[in-house]
C-alpha positions in Angstrom: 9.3 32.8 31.2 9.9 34.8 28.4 13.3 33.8 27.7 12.0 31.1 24.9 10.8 34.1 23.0 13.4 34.4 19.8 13.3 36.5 16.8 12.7 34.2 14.0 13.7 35.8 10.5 17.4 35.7 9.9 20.1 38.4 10.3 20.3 39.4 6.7 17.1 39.5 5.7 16.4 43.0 7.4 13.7 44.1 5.2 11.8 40.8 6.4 12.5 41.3 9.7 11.2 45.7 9.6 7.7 44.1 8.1 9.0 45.1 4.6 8.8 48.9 5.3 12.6 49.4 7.1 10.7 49.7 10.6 12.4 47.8 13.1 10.8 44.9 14.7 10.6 45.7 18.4 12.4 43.7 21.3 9.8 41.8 23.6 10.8 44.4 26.1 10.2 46.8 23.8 6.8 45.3 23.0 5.9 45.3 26.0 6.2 48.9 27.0 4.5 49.9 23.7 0.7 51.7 24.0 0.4 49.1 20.7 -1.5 45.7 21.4 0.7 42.8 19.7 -1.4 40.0 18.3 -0.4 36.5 19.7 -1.3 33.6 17.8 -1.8 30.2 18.7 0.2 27.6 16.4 -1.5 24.1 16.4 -5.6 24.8 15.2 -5.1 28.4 14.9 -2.4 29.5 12.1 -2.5 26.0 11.2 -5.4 23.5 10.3 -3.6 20.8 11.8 -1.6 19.5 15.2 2.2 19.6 14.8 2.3 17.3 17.4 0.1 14.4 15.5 1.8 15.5 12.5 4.9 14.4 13.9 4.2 11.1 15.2 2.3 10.3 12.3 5.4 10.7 10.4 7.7 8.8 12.6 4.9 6.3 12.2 5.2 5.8 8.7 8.8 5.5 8.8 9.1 3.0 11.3 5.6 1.5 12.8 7.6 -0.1 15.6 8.4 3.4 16.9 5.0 3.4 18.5 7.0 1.5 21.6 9.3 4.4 22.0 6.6 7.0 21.3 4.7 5.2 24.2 7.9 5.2 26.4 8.6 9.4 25.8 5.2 10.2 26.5 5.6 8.4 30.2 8.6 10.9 30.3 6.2 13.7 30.0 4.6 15.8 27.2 7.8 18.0 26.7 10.3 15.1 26.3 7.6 13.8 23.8 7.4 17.1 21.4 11.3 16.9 22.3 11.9 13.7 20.7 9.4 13.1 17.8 10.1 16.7 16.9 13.7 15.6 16.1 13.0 12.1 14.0 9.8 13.6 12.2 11.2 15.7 8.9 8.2 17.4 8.2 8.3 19.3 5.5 7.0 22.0 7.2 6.2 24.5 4.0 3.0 22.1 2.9 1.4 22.2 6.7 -2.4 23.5 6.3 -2.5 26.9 7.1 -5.7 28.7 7.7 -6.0 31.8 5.5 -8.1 34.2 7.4 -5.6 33.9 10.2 -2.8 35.1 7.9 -5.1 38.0 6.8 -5.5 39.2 10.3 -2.1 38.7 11.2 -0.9 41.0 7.8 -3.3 43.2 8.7 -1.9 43.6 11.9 1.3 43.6 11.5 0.9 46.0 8.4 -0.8 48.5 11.2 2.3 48.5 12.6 1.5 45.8 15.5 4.3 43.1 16.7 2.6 39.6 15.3 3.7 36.9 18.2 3.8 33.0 17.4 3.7 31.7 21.1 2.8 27.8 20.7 3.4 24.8 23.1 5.5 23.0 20.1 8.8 23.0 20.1 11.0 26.2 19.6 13.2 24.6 16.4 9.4 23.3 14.4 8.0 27.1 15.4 10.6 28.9 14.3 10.9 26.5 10.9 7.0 27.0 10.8 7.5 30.8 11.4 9.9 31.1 8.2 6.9 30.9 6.0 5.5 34.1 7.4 7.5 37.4 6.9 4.8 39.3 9.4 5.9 37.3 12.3 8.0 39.2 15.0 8.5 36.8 17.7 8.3 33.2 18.6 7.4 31.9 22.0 7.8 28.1 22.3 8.0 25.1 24.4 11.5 23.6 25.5 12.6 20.4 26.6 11.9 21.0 30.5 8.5 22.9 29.8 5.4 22.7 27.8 4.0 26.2 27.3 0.2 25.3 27.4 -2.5 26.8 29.0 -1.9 28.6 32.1 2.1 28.4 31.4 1.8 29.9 27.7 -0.9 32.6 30.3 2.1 33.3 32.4 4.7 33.8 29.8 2.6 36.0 27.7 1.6 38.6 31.2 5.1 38.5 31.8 6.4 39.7 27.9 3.2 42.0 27.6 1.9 43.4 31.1 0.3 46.0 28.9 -1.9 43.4 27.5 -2.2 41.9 24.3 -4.9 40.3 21.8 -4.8 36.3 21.6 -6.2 34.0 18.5 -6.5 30.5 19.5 -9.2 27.5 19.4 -9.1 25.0 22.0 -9.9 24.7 25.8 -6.2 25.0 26.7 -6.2 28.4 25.4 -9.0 29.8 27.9 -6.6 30.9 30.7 -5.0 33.0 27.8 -8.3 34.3 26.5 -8.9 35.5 30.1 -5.6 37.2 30.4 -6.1 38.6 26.8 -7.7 42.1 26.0 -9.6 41.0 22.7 -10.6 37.2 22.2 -10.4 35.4 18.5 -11.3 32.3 18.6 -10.4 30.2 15.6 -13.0 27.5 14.1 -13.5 26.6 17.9 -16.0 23.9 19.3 -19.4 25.5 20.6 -18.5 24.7 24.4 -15.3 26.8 24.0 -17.1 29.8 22.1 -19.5 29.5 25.3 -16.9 29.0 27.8 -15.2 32.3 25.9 -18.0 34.4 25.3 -18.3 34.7 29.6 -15.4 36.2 30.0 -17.3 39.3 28.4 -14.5 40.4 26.5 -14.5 41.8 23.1 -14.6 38.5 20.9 -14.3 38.0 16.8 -15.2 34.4 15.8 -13.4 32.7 12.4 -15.8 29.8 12.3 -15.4 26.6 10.9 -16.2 26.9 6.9 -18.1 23.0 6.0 -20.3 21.7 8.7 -19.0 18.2 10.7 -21.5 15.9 8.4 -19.8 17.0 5.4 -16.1 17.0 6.2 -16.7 13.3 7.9 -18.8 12.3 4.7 -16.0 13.1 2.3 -13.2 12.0 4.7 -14.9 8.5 5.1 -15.7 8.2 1.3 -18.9 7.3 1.3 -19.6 7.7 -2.8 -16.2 5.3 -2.9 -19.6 2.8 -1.1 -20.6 2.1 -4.1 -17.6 0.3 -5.5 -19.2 -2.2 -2.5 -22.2 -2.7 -4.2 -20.2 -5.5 -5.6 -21.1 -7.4 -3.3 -25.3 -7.5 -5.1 -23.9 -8.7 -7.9 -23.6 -12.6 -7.5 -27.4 -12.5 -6.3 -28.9 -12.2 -10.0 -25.8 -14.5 -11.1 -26.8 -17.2 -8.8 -30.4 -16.9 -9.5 -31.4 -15.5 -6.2 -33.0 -12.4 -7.3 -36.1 -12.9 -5.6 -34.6 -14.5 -2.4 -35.4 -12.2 0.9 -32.5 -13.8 3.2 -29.7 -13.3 0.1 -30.2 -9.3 0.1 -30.3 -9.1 4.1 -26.9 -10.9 3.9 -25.6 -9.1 1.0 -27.1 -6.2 2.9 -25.2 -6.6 6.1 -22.2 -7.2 4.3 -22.2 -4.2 2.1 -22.4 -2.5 5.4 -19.7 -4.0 7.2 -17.4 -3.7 4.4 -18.4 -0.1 3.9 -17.6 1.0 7.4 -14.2 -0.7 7.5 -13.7 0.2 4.6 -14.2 4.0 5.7 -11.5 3.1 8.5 -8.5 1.9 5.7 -9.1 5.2 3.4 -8.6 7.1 6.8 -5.4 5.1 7.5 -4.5 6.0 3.9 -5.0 9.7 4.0 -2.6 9.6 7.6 -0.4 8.0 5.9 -0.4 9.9 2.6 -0.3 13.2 4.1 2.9 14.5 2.5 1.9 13.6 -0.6 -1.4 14.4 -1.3 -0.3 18.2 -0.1 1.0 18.4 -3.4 -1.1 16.7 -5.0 -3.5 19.1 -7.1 -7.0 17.2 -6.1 -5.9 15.6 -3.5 -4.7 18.4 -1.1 -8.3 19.6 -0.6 -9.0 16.0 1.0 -10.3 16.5 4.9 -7.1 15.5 6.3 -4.6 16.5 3.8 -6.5 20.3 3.6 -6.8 20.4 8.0 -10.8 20.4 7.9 -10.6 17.6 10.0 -8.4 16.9 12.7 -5.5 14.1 13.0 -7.4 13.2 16.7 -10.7 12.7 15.5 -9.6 10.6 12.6 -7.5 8.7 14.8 -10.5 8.0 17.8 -12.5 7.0 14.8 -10.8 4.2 13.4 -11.0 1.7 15.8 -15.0 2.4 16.1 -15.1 1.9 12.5 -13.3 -1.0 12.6 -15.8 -2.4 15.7 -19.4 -1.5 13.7 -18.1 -2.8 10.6 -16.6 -6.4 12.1 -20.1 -6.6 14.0 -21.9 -5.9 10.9 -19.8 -8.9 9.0 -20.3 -11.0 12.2 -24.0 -10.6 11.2 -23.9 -12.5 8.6 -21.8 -14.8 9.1 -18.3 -16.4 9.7 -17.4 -16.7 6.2 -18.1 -12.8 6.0 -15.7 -11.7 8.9 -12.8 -13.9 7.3 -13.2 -12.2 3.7 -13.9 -8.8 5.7 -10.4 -9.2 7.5 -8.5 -10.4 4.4 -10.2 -7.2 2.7 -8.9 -5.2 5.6 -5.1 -6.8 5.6 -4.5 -6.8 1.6 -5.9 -2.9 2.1 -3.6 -2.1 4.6 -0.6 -3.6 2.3 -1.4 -1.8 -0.2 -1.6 1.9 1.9 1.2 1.1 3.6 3.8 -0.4 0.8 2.4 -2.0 -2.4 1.1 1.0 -3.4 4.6 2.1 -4.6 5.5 -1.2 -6.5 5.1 -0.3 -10.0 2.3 -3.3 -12.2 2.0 -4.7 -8.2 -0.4 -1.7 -7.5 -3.0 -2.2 -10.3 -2.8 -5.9 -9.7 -3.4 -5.4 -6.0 -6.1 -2.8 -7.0 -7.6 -5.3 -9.5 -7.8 -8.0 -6.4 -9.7 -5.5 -3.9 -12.4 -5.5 -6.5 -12.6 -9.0 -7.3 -12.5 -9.5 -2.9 -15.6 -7.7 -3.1 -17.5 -9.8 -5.5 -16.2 -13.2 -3.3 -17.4 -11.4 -0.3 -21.0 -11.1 -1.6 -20.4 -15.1 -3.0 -19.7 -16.2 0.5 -22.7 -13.9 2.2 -25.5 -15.6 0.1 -24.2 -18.7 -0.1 -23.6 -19.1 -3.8 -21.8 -21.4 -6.0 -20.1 -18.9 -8.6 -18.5 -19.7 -11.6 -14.7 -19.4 -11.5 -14.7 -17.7 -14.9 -16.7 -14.8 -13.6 -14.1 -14.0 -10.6 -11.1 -14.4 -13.3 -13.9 -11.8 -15.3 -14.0 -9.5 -12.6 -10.0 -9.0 -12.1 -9.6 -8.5 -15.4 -12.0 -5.8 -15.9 -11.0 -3.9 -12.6 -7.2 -4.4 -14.0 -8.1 -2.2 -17.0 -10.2 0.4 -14.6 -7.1 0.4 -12.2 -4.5 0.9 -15.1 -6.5 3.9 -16.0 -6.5 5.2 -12.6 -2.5 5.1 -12.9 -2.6 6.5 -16.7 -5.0 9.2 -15.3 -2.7 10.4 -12.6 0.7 10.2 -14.7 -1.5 12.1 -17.9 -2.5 15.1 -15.6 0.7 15.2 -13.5 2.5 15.7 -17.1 -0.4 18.4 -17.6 0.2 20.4 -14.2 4.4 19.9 -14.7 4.5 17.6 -11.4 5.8 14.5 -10.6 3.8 11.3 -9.5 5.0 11.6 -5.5 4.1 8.6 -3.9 3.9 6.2 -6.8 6.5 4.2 -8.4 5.4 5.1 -11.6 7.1 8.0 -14.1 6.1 9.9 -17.3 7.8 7.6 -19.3 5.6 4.8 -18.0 2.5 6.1 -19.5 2.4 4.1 -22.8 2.9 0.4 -20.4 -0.1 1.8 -18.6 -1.9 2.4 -21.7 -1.2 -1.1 -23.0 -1.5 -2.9 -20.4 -5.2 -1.2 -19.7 -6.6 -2.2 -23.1 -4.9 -5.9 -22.8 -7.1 -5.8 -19.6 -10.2 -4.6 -21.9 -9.9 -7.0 -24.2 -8.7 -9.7 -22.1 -12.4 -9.1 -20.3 -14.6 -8.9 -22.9 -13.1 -11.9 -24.5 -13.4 -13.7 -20.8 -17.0 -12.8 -20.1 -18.0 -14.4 -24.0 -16.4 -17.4 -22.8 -18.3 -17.2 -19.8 -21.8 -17.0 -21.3 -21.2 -19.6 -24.4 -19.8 -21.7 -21.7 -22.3 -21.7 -19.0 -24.1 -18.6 -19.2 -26.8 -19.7 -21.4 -27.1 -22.8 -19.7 -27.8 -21.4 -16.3 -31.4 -22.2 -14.9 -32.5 -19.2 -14.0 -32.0 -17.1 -17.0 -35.4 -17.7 -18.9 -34.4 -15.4 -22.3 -30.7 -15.7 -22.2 -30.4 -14.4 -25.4 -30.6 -10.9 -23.5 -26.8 -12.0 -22.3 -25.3 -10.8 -25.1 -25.8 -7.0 -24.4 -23.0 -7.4 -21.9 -20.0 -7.9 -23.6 -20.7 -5.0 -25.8 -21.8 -2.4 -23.0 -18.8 -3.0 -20.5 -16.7 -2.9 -23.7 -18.3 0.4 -24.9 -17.9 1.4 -21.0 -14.3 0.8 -20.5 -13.4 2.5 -23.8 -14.9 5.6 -22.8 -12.8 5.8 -19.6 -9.6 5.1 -22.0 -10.7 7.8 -24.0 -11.1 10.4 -21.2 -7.9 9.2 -19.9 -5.9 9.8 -22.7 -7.7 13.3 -23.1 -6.7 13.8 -19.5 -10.1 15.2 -18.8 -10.8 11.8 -16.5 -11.0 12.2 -12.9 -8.5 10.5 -10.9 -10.9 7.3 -9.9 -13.0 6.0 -13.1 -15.6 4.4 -10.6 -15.9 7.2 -8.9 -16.2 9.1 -12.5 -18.8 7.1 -13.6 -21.6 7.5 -11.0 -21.2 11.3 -12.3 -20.9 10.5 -15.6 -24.1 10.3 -17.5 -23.0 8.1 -20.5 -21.7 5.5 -17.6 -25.2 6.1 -16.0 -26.8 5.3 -19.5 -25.0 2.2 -20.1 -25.2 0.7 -16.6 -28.7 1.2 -16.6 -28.5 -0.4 -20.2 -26.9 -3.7 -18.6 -29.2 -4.1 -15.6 -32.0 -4.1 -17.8 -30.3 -6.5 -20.1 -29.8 -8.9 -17.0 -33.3 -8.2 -15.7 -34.9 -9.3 -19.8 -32.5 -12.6 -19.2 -34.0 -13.2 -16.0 -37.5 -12.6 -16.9 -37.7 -12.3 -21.0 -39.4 -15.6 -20.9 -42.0 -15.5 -18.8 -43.3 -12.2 -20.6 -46.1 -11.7 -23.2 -44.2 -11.7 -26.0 -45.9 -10.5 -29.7 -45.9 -13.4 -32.2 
């Protein structure tokens, strides 16, 4: 079985291939009949935070979505023909694949003792080998071919075979139990409490790398649930249409903020699948969930359609109208990931739309009759806040010597950006005066609407502090998500809601002569 073990450092580079210290790297024979204990490693979970399997078909994925036939057709061939095949039209780039550091200590450690360190992985021989370049303290490679899939009991096999001596194993999953029990010392990498249990009988000497954030936090950040309250959105045509002290209008609003929340969650994880390769070099985004391995291609894939489920039966709660917005929501999001999202001025605009979705989603669950000016308002103001996301992200790629990967945009684009932005902060503020001299202060239910006025010059005041950050480059890379940190933003937003509540309710109160 051994005879997919290869040595994977190149003929000239001797020095790599002697650990660095002109010691030979020993044969698998050789290894075999040394008093010396290699240390195997697992690949996939182990050595690296991810799945090179998902990875790959994630990435023929977002080349070609129609692959997903012929993905479906290879893995009726069997699990070997699949690796074969996906292996070939993926391209990873296979220097930016999460790698889990305390493994590479251990390894260096070992090898640096003078121990053989063994890949031996059920991916295929070419991506282990590529995957293998990146680490100097790697004897030996042990992979899967086209006929078999060296997994579990086979990968058991192979290793007795090369090492009847015995050996020490590092590895995570269930699949790597008949190895454990073959193994002389157990590591078991950020595994899942019913493996360490399943491990830990085999009373062998055990070391456990456990998992560094608990489950809670890595899904909380994954799903991005502070991006929820760019939903809250939805709240804000029940004070514009007078319905501030209406039960039935903030159940509906309610049940709508959560459905769009949770399918919401489901697009930012299609996102992140998709964005993979470039958010690895991103400098912020490469400590995301999935870009950084904390959690798992599998996972994230099993929940999107539940995600999609509970937030489609939240929108069905409150109504028809809800589920249709919900779904356009869903399909202008999924544009965007996908393709628009590279389409330079499209982007923003697209961006700019979300936002102003939002506010006709919460239009459409309370029932309300909504000024037009307010929706043309609304993408106008999230058309400046969008352009500054873009100016944010070109500004600090200029400061960290990168370029925008992913985008359409380049350096030189940064003054459009910056014009463009305040057009959009003007164009707003100008829009929203309109707004109030033109029915504003006629509306009903606003018994001081004198109050009104306080909003042109706070979300003025608001979106020129995120210009000036941006231009600083000191703003984070999402201005909404900034500003529930930001304690100016806090200030002013407070400032408006109290300056709608004293429109609202300015009348009715005790005023002094």
């Amino acid at each position: 079985m051994y005879h997919h073990a290869t040595s994977i450092v190149p003929e000239q580079d001797e020095k790599s291939r002697s650990g660095g210290a002109g010691r030979p790297v020993a044969t698998p024979r050789e290894s075999a009949s040394s008093p010396i204990r290699p240390l195997v490693l697992d690949l996939d979970g182990t050595l690296l935070r991810t799945d090179v399997l998902l990875e790959c078909i994630v990435a023929v994925l977002r080349r070609n979505p129609l692959a997903l036939f012929s993905i479906l057709l290879w893995a009726l061939q069997g699990r070997a023909v699949l690796k074969q095949r996906v292996a070939r039209l993926a391209n990873l780039d296979l220097t930016t694949l999460p790698v889990d550091q305390r493994v590479v200590a251990l390894a260096r450690a070992a090898a640096a003792a003078g121990r053989p360190v063994v890949l031996a992985t059920a991916a295929t021989e070419e991506l282990a080998r590529g995957i293998a370049e990146r680490f100097p303290f790697i004897s030996h490679v042990i992979a899967s071919n086209a006929k078999t899939n060296l997994k579990g009991p086979a990968k058991a096999e192979a290793l007795i075979k090369a090492f009847p001596e015995g050996f020490d194993y590092a590895g995570d999953s269930a699949a790597d139990l008949p190895v454990f029990a073959a193994a002389e010392t157990v590591i078991l990498v950020r595994a899942r409490h019913n493996v360490v249990a399943r491990a830990k009988v085999l009373d062998k000497p055990t070391e456990i790398l456990a998992k560094e954030h608990s489950a809670a936090a890595v899904w909380a950040r994954a799903l991005r649930l502070k991006q929820w309250s760019k939903n809250a959105l939805v709240f804000a045509p029940i004070p514009l249409a007078g319905a501030l002290f209406a039960p039935q209008a903030w159940i509906a609003a309610s049940l709508a903020f959560l459905g769009l929340g949770l399918v919401a969650s489901a697009t930012y994880l299609v996102n992140d699948l998709f964005d993979l390769p470039h958010d690895r070099q991103h400098w912020s985004k490469r400590d995301r969930p999935l870009a950084s391995g904390a959690l798992g291609i599998k996972p994230a894939l099993l929940a999107l359609p539940a995600l999609m489920a509970l937030g489609f039966g939240m929108a069905a709660l409150a109504g028809p109208g809800v589920v249709l917005v919900t779904a356009l929501y869903v399909v202008v999001t999924l544009a965007y990931s996908l393709w628009l999202k590279q389409v330079p001025i499209v982007d923003v605009s697209m961006l700019a739309g979300l936002f102003t979705l939002r506010l006709l989603l919460g239009v459409v669950a309370i029932g309300a009759v909504i000024s037009p000016w307010l929706f043309v308002f609304s993408f106008a103001l999230f058309l400046s806040l969008s352009s500054a996301k873009r100016h944010t992200e070109l500004t600090r790629a200029k400061i960290h010597g990168v370029s925008l990967r992913g985008r359409g945009y380049q350096a030189l684009d940064e003054p459009l950006l910056l014009g463009m932005g305040l057009a959009a902060v003007a164009s707003s503020v100008l829009i929203l005066i309109l707004y109030l001299m033109a029915e504003g202060f006629r509306a009903g239910h606003y018994t001081a609407p004198g109050f009104l006025w306080c909003a042109p010059v706070i979300i003025f005041l608001w979106q020129m502090r995120i210009w000036l950050l941006s231009q600083r480059g000191v703003l984070d890379d999402d201005p909404v998500t900034f500003a529930i940190r930001d304690r100016p933003s806090l200030m002013l937003g407070a400032a408006l809601v109290a300056a709608f509540l004293a429109a609202h309710l300015g009348g009715a109160l005790p005023w002094p002569a």
